[in-house]
OpenMM code with the backbone's topology and positions (N, CA, C; nanometers):
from openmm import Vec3, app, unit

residues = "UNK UNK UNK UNK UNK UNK UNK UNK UNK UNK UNK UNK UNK UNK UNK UNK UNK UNK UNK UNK UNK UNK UNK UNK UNK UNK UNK UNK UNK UNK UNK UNK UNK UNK UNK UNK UNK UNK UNK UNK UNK UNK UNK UNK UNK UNK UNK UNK UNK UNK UNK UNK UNK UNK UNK UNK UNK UNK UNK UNK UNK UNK UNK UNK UNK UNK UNK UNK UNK UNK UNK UNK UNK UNK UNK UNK UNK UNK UNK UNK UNK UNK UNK UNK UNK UNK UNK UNK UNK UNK UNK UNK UNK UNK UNK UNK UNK UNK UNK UNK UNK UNK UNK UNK UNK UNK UNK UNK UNK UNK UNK UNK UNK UNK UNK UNK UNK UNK UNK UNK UNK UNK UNK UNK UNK UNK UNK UNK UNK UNK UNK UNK UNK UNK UNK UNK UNK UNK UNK UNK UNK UNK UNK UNK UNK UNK UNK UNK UNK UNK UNK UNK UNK UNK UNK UNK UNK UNK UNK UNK UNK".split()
positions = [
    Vec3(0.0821, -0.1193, 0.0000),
    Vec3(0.0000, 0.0000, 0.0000),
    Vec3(0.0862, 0.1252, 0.0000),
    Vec3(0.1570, 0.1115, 0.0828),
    Vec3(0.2785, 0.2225, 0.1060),
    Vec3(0.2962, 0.2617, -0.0172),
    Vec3(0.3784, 0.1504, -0.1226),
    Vec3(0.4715, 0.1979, -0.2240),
    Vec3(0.4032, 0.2102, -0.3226),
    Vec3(0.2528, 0.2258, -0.3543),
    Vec3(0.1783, 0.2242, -0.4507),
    Vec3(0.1037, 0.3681, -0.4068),
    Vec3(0.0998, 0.4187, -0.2948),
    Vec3(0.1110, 0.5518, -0.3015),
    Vec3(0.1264, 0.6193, -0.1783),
    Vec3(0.1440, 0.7698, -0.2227),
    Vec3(0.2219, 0.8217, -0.1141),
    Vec3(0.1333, 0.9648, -0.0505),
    Vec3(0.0360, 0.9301, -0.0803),
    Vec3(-0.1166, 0.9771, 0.0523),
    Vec3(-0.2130, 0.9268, 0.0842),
    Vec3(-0.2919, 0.8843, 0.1603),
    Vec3(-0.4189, 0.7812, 0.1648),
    Vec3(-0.4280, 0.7957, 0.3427),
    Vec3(-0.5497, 0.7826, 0.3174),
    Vec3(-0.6056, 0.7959, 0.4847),
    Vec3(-0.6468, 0.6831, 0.5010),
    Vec3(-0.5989, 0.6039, 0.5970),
    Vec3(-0.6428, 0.4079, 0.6642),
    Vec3(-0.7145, 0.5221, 0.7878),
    Vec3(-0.8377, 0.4314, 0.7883),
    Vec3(-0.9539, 0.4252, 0.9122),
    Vec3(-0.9461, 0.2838, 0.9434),
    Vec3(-0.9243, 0.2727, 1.1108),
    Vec3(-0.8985, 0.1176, 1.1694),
    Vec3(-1.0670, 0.1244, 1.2629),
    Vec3(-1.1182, 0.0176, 1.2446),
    Vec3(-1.2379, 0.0364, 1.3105),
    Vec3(-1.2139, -0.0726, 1.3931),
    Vec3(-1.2006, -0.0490, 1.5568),
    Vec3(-1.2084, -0.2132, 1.6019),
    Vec3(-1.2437, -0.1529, 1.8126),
    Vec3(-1.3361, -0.2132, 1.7983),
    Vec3(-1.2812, -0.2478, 1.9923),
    Vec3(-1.2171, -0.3303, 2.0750),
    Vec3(-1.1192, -0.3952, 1.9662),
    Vec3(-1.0152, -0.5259, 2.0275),
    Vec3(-0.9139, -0.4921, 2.0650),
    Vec3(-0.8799, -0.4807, 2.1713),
    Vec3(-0.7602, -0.4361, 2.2363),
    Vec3(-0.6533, -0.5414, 2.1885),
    Vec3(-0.6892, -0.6316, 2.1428),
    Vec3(-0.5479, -0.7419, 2.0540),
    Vec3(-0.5478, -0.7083, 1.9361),
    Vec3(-0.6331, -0.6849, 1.8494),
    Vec3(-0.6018, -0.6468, 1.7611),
    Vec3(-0.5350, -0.4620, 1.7140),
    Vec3(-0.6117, -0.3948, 1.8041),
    Vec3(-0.5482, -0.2183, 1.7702),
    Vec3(-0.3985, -0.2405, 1.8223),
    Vec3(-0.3724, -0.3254, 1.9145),
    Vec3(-0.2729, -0.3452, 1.9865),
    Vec3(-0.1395, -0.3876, 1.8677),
    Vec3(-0.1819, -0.5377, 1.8032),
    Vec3(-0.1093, -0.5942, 1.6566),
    Vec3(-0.0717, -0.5026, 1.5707),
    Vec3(-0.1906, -0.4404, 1.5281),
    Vec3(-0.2401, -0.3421, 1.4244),
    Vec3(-0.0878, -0.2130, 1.4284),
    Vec3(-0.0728, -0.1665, 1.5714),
    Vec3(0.0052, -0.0956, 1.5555),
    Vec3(0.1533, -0.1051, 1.5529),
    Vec3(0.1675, -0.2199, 1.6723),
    Vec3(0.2937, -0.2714, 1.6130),
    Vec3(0.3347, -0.3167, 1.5032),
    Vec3(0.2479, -0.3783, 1.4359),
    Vec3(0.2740, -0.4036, 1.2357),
    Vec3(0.3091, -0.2973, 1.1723),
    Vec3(0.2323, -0.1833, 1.1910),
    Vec3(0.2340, -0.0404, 1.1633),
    Vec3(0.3514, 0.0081, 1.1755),
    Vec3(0.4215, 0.0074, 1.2745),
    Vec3(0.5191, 0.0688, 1.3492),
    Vec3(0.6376, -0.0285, 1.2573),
    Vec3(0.6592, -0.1577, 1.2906),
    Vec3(0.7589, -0.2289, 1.2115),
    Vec3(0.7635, -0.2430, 1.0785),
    Vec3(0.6784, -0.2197, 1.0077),
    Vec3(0.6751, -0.2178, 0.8311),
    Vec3(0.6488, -0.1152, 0.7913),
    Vec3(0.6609, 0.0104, 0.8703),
    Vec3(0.6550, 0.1443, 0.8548),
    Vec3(0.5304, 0.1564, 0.7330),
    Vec3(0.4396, 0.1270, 0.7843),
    Vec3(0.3036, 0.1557, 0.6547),
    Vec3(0.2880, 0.3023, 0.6847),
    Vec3(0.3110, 0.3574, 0.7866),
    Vec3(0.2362, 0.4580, 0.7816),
    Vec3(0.3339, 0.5921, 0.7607),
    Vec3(0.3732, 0.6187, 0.6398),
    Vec3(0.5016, 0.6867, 0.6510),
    Vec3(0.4173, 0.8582, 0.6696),
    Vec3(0.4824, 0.9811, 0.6446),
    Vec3(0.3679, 1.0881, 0.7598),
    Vec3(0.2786, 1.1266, 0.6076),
    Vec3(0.2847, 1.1112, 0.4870),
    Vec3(0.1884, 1.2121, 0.4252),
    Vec3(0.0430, 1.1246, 0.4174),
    Vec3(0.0484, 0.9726, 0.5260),
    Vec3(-0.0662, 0.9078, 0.5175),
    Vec3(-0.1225, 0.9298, 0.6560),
    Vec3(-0.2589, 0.9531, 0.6580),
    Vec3(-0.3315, 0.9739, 0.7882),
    Vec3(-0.3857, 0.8518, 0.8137),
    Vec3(-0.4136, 0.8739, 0.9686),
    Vec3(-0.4917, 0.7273, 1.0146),
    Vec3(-0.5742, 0.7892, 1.0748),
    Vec3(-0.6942, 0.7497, 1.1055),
    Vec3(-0.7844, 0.7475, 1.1938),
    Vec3(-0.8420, 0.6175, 1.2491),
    Vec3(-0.8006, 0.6138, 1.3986),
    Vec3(-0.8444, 0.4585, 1.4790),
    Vec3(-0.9719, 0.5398, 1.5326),
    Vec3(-1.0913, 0.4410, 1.5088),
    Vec3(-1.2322, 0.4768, 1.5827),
    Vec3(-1.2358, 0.3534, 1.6469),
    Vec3(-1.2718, 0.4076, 1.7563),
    Vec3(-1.3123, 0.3127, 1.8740),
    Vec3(-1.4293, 0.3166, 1.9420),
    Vec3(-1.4581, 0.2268, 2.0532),
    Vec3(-1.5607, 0.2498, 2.1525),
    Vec3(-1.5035, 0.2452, 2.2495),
    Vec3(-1.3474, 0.1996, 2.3161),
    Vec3(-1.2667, 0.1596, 2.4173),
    Vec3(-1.2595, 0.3297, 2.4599),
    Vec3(-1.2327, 0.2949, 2.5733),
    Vec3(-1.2021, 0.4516, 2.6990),
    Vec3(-1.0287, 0.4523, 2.6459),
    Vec3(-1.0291, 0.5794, 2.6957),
    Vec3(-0.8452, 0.6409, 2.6342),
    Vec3(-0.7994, 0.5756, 2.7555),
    Vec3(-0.7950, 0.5639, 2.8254),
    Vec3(-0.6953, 0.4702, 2.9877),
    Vec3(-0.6548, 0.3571, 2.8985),
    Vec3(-0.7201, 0.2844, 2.8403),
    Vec3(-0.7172, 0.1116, 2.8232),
    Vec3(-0.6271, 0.1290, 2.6368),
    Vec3(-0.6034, 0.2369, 2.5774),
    Vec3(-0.5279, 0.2557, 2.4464),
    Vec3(-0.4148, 0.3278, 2.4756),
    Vec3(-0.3632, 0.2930, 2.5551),
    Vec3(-0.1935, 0.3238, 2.6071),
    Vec3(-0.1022, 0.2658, 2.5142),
    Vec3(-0.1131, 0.1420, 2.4453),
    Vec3(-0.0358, 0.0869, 2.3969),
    Vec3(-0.0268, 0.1661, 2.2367),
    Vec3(-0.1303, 0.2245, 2.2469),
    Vec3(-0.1502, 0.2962, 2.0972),
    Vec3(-0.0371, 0.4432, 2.0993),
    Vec3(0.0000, 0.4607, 2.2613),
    Vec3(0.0505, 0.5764, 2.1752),
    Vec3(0.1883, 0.6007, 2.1584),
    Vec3(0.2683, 0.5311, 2.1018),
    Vec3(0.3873, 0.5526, 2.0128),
    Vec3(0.3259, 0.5429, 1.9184),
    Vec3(0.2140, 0.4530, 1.8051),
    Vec3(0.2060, 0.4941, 1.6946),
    Vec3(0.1388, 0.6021, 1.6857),
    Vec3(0.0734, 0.6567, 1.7518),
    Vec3(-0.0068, 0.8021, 1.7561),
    Vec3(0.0378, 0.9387, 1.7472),
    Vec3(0.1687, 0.8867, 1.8367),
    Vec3(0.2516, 1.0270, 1.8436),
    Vec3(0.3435, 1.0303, 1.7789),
    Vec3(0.3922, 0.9103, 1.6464),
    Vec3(0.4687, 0.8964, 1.5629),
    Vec3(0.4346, 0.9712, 1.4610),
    Vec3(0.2931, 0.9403, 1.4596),
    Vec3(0.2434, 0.9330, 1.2414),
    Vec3(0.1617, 1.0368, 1.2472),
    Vec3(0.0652, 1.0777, 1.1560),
    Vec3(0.0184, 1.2057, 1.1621),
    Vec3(-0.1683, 1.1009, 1.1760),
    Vec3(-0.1906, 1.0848, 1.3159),
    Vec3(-0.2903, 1.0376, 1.3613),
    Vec3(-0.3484, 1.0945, 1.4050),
    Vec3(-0.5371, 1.0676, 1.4088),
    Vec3(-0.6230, 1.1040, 1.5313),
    Vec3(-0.6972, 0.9497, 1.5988),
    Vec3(-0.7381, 1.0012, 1.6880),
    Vec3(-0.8129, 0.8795, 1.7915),
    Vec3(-0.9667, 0.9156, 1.7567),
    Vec3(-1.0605, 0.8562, 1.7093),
    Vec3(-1.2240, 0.8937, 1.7383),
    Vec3(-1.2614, 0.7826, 1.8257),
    Vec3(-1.3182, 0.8549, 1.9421),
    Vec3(-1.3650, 0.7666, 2.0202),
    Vec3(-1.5113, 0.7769, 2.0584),
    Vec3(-1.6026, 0.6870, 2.0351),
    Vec3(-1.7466, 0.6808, 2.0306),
    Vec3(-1.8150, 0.6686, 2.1422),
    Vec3(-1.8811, 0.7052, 2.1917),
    Vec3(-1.9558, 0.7091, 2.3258),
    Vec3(-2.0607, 0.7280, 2.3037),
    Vec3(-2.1900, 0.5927, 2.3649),
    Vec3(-2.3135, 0.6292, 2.3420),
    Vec3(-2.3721, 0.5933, 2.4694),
    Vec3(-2.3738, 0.6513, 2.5860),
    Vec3(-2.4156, 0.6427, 2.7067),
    Vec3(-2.5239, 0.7207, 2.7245),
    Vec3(-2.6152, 0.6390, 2.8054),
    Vec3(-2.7716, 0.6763, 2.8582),
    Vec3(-2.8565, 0.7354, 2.6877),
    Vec3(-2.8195, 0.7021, 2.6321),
    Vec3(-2.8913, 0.7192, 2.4706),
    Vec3(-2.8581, 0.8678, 2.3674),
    Vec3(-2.7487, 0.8735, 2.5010),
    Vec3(-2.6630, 1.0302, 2.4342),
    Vec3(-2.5386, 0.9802, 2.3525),
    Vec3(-2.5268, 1.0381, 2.2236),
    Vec3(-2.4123, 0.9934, 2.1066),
    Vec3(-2.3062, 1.1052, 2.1273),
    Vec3(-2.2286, 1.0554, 2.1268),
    Vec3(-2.0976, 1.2154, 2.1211),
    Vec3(-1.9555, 1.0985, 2.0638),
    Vec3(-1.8893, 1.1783, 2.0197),
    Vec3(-1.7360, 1.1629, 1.9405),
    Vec3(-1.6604, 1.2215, 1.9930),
    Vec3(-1.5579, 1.1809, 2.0409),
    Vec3(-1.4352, 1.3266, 2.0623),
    Vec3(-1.3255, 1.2541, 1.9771),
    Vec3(-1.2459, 1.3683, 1.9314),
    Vec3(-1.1249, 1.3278, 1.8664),
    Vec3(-0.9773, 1.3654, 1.9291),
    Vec3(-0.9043, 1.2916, 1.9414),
    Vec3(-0.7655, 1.3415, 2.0372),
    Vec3(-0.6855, 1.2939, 1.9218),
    Vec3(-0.5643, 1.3747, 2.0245),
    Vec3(-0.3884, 1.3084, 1.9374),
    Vec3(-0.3067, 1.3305, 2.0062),
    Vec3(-0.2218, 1.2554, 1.9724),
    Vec3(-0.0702, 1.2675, 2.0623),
    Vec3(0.0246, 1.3391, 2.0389),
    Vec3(0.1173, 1.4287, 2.1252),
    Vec3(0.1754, 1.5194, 2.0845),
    Vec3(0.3406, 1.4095, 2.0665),
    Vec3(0.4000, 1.4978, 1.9588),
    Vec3(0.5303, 1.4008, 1.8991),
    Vec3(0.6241, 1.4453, 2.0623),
    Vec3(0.6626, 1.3623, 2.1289),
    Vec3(0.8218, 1.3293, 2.2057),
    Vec3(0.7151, 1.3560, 2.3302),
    Vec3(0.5883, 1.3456, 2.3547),
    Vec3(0.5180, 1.3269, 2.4499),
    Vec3(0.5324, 1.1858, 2.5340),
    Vec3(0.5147, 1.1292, 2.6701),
    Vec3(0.5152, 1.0325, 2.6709),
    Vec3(0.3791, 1.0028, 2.7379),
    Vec3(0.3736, 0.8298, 2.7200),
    Vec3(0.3212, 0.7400, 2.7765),
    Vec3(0.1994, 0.8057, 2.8692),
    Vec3(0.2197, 0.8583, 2.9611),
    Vec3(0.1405, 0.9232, 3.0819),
    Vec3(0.0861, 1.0301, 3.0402),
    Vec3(0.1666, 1.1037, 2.9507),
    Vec3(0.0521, 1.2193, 2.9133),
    Vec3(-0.0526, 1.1905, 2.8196),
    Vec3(-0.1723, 1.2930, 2.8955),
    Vec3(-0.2991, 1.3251, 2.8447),
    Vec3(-0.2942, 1.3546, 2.7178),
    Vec3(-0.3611, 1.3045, 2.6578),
    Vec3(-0.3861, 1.2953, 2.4581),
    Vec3(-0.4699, 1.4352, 2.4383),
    Vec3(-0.4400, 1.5166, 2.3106),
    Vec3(-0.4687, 1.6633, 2.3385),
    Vec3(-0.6366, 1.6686, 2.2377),
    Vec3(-0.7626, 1.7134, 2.3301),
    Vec3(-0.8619, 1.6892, 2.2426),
    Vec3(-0.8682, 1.8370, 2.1681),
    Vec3(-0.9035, 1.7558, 2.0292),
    Vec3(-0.9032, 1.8425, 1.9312),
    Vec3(-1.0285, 1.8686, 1.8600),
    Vec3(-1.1385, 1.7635, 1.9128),
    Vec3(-1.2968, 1.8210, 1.8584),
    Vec3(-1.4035, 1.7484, 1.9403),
    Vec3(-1.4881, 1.7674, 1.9435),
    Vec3(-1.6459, 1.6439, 1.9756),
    Vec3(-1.6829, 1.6932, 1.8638),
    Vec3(-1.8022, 1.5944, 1.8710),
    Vec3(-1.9338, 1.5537, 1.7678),
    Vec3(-2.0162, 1.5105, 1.8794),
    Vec3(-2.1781, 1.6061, 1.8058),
    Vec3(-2.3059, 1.5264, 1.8551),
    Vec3(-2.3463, 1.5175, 1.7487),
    Vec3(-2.5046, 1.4923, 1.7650),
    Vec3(-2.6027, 1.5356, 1.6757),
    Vec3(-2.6823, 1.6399, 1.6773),
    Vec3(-2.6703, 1.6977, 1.8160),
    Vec3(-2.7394, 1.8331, 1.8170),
    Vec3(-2.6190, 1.9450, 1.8215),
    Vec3(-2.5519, 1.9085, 1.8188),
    Vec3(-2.4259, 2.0406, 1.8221),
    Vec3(-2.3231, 2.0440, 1.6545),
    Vec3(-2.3286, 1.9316, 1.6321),
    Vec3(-2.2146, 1.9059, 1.5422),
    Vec3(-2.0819, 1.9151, 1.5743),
    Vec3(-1.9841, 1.9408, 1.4579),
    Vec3(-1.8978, 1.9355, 1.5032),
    Vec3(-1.7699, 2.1066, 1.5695),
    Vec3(-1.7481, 2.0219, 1.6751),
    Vec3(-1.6768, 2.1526, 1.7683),
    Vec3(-1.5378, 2.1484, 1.8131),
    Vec3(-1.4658, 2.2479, 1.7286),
    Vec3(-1.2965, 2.2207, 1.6894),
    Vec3(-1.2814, 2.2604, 1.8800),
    Vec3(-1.2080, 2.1819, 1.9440),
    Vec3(-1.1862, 2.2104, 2.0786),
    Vec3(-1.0493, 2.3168, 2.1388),
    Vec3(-0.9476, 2.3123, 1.9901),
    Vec3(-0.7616, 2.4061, 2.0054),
    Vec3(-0.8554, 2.5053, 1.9172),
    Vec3(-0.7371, 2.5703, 1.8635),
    Vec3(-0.7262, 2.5894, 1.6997),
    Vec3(-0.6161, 2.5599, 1.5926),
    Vec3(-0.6214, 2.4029, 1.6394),
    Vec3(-0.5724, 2.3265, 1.5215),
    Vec3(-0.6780, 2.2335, 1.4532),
    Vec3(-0.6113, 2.2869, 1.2978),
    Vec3(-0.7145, 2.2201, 1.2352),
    Vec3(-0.7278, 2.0436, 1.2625),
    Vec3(-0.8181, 1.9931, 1.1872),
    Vec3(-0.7958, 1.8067, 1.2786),
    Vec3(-0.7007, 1.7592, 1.1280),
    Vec3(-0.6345, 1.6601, 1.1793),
    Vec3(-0.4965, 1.6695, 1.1528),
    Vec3(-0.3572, 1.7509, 1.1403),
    Vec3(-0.3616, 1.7954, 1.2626),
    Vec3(-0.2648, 1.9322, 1.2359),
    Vec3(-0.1265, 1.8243, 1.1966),
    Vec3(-0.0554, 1.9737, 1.1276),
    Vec3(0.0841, 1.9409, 1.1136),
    Vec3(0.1901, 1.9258, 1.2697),
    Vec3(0.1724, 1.8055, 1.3296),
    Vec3(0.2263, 1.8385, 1.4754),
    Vec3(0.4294, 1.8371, 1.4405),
    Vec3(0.4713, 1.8375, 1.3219),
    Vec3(0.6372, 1.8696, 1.3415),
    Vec3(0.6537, 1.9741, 1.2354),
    Vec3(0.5701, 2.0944, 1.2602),
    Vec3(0.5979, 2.2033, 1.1554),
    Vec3(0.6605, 2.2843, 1.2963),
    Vec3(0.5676, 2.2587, 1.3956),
    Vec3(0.6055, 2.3398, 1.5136),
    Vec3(0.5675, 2.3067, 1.6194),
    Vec3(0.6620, 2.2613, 1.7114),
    Vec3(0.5761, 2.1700, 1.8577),
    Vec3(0.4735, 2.2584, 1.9403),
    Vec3(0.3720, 2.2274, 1.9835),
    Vec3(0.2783, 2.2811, 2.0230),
    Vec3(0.3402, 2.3216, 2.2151),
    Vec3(0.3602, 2.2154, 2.2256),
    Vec3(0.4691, 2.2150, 2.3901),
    Vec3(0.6070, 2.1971, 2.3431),
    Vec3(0.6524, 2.2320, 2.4358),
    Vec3(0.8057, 2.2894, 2.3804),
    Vec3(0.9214, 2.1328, 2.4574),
    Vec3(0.9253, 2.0808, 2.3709),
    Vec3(0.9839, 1.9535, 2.4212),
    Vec3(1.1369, 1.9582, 2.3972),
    Vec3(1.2145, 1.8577, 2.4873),
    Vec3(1.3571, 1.8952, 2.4915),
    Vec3(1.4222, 1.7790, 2.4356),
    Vec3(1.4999, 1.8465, 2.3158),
    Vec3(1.5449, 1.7154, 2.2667),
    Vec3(1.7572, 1.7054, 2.2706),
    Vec3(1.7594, 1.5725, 2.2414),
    Vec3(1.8975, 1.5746, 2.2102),
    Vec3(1.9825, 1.6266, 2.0442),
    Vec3(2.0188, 1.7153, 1.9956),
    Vec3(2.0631, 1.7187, 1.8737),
    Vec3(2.1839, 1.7549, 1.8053),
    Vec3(2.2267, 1.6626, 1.7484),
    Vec3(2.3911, 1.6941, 1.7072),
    Vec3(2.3577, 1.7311, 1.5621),
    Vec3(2.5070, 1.8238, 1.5551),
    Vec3(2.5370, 1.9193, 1.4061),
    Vec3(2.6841, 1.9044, 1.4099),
    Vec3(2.6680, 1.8914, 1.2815),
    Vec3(2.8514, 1.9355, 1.2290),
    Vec3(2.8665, 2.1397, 1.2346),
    Vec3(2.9918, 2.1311, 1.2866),
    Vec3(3.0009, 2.3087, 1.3020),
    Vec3(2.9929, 2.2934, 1.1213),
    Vec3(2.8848, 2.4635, 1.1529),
    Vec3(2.9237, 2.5360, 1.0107),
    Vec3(2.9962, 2.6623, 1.0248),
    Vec3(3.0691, 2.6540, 0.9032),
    Vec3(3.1574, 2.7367, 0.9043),
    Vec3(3.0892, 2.8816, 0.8360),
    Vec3(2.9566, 2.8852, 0.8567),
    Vec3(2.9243, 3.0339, 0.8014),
    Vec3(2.9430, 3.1380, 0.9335),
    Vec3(2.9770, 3.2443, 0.9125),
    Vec3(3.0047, 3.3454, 0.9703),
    Vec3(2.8965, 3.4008, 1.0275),
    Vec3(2.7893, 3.4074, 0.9632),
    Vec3(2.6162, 3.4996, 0.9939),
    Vec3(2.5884, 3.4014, 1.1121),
    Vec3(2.5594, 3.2611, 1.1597),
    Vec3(2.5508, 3.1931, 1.2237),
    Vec3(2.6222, 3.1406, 1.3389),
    Vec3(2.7416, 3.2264, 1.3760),
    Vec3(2.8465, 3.2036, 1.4726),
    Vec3(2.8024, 3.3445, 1.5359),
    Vec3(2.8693, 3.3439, 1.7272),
    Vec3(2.8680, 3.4563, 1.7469),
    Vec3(2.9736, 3.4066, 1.8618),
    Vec3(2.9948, 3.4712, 1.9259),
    Vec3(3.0997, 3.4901, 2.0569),
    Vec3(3.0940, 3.4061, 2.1381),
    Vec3(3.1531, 3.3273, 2.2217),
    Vec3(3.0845, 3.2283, 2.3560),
    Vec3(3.1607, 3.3131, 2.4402),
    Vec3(3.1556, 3.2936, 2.6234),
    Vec3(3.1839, 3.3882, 2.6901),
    Vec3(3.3840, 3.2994, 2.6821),
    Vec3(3.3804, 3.2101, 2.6769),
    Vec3(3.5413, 3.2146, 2.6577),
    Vec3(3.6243, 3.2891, 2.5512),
    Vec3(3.5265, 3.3604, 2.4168),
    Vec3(3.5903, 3.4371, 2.3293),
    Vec3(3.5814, 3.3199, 2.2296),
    Vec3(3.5690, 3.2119, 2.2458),
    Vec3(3.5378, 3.1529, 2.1021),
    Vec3(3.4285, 3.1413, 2.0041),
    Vec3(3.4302, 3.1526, 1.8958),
    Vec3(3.3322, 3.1221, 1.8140),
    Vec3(3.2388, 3.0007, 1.8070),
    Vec3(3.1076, 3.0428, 1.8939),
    Vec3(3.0188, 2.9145, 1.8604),
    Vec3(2.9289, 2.9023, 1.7609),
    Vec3(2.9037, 2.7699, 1.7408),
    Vec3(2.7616, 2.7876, 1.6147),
    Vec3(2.6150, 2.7679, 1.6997),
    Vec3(2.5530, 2.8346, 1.6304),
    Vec3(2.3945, 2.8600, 1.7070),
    Vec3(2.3042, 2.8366, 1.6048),
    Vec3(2.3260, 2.7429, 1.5400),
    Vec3(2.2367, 2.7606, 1.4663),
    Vec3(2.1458, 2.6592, 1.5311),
    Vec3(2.1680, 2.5847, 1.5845),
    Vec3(2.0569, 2.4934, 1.6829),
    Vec3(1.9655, 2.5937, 1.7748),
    Vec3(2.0553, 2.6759, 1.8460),
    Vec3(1.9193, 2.7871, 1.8769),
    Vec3(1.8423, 2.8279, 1.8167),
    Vec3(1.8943, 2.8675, 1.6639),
    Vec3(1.8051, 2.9473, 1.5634),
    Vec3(1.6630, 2.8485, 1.5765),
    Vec3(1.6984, 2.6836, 1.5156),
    Vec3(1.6096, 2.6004, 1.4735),
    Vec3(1.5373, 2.5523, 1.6385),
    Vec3(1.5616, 2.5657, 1.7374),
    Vec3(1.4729, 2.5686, 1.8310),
    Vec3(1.4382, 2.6810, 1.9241),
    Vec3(1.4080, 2.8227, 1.8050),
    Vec3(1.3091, 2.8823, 1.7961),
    Vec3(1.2285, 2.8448, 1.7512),
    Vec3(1.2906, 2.8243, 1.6253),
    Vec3(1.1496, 2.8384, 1.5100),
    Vec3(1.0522, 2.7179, 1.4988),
    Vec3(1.1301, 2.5862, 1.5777),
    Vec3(1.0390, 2.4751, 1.5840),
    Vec3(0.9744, 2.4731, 1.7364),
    Vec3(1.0453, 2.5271, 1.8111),
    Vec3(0.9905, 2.5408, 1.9140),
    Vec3(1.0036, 2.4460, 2.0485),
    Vec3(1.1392, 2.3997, 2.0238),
    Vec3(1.2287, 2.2779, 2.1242),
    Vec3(1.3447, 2.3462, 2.1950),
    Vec3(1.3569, 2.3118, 2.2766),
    Vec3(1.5244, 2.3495, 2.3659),
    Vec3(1.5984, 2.2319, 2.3203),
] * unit.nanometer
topology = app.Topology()
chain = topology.addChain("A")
for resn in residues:
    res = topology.addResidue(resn, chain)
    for name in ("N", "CA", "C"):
        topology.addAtom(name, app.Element.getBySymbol(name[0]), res)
């Protein structure tokens, strides 16, 4: 599917915690889901019990729909995982659905945002560079040597330390 093309939205419909569970580790190891393909997993399972879902969630450019039809009331909410988030953190909701409300963007990101154009939380990463030798991009360190900054530059603008 992958190599036959290179956008397509997979919708996983399941309440099997063995199978969303498979589903993503397959995902994850045969890299199907490379980022210009979206997924959407719809469920009926509570977000506590889809823990295992979120490395592929916060990998790929995913949302969660999760269905709830309690006491004869229908509602949807849609979440996602933020990229270098972990495990324990809260999945960020990004809309509901009724039938008497429709639908109600909850951020203002659109649903599927671009989550590595610019981190939404400012996450801290590890990152190595070869020095460049441009001049515009060096400035002073307090020992008097010339450092490169250009890693500061790029965690401005992406929004990482």
């Amino acid at each position: 599917l992958r190599q036959v093309s290179w956008c397509v939205t997979v919708v996983v419909v399941s309440d099997d915690p063995a199978f969303l569970a498979a589903f993503a580790e397959w995902s994850l190891k045969g890299r199907l889901l490379v980022w210009p393909t979206r997924l959407l997993v719809v469920t009926r399972l509570p977000l506590p019990e889809l823990h295992y879902l979120h490395k592929l969630l916060s990998t790929t450019n995913s949302m969660l729909l999760m269905v709830q039809d309690t006491s004869g009331k229908f509602r949807c909410s849609v979440y996602m995982y933020l990229p270098y988030s972990s495990p324990e953190d809260r999945a960020l909701s990004l809309a509901s659905w009724t039938p008497r409300r429709g639908l109600t963007l909850a951020t203002h990101l659109p649903l599927f945002p671009d989550k590595y154009t610019r981190f939404l939380e400012r996450p801290t990463l590890a990152v190595a560079t070869e020095a460049l030798h441009s001049i515009e991009v060096k400035k002073k360190g307090r020992d008097g040597e010339h450092t490169d900054n250009m890693v500061d530059y790029l965690g401005k603008a992406l929004n990482f330390t």
